[in-house]
N, C-alpha and C positions, 0 to 999 in steps of 0.2 A: 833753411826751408826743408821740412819735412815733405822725400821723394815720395808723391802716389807711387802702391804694390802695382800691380798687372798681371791678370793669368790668361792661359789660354789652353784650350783641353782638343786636342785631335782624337775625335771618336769613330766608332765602327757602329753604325745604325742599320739592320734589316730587320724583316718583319718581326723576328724572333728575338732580338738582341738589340741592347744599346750599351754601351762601354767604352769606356776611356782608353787610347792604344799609348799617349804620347802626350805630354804636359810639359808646358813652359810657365817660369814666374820671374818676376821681377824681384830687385832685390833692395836693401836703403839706399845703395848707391848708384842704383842705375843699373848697375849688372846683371845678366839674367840665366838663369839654370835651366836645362831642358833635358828632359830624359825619354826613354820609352818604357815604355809600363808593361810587363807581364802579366796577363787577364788572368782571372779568376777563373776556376775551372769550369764555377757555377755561372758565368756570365756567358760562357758560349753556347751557344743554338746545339738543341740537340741535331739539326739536320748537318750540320757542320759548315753552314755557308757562311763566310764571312765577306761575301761581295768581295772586293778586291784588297783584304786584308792579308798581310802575310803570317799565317800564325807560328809558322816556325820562324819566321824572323824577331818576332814578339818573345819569343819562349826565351831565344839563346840571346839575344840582346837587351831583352827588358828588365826592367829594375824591382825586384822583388816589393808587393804593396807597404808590406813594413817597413822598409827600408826608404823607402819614398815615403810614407808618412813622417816618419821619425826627421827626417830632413824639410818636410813643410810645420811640421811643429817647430825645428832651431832655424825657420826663416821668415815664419810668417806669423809669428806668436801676438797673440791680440789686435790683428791688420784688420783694417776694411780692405780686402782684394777688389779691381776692377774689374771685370769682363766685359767684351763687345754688347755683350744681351742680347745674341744672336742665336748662340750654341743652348742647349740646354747643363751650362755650365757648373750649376747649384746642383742637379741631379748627378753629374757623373762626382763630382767631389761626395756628394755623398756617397755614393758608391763606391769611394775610394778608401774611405774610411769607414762605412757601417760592414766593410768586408774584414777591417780587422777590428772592429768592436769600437771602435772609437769614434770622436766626434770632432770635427775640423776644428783648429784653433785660429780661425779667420772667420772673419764672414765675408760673402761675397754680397759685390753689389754691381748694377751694370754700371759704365762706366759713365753716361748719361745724368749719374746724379752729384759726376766729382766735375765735369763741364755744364753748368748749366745754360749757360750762353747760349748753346742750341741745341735742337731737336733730337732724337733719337736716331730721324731719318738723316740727318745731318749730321750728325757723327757718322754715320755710319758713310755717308757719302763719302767723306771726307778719310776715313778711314779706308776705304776701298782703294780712292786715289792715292794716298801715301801708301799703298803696296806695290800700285804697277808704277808710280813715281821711281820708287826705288828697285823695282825689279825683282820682286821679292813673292815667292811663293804662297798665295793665302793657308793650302793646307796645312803649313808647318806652324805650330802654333809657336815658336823661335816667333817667327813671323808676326803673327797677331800682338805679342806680346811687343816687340819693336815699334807697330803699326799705334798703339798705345802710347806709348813712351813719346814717339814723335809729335803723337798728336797732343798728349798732357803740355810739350814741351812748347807746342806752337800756342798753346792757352795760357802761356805765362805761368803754368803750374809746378813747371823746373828749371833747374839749370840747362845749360848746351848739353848735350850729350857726347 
């Protein structure tokens, strides 16, 4: 059985700015990659607010965009990716990529259309619950992306984990 992908994008949203800080995906076997992203110079606020983002934490620990691209291109070559369809997830991917000239080699889709069994609101309820079932951090997109897998896993869409 071919495993559903999974992404999940922790971003930095205020009035001036939206941007990708930290990205999680899913891989063919279940495994999943998480990095943090090093913003674009052009993606932050000229006033310099980034609400409760750390930007020197980002600068010295984040993963240069190229270098994250080049690695969702040898992981996610011709995928449908899932997402919650909560995040504004399609935006920041492209932003992830129209910042070094390129074009995602996935498409994204919420994940609503790989469960159809139920609702949007229902996924997501259901999604909510297998987070604090397990004790698990919503903002960490590790997390979302887990919250995914579990939930594909309880729709008979994969193996045990």
């Amino acid at each position: 059985m071919s495993i559903p992908r999974f992404l999940d994008i922790e971003y930095c949203q205020t009035e001036d700015a939206l941007f990708p800080v930290a990205i999680a995906w899913s891989l063919a076997d279940g495994q999943m990659k998480t990095v943090v992203i090093t913003p674009e110079e052009s993606w932050l606020p000229e006033d310099g607010d980034l609400g409760d983002i750390d930007l020197l934490y980002l600068e010295e620990q984040g993963v240069p965009l190229l270098e994250l691209v080049q690695e969702l291109h040898q992981d996610l070559p011709d995928q449908t990716v899932y997402v919650d369809g909560i995040d504004p997830d399609e935006i920041l991917v492209d932003l992830i990529f129209s910042a070094v000239s390129q074009d995602a080699p996935f498409e994204v889709a919420p994940v609503s259309e790989l469960i159809s069994g139920l609702d949007s609101e229902a996924i997501e309820d259901r999604r909510r619950q297998l987070l604090f079932d397990e004790g698990l951090e919503p903002q960490l997109p590790e997390n979302g992306v887990y919250a995914l897998l579990l939930l594909a896993q309880e729709e008979g869409l994969l193996d045990d984990l």
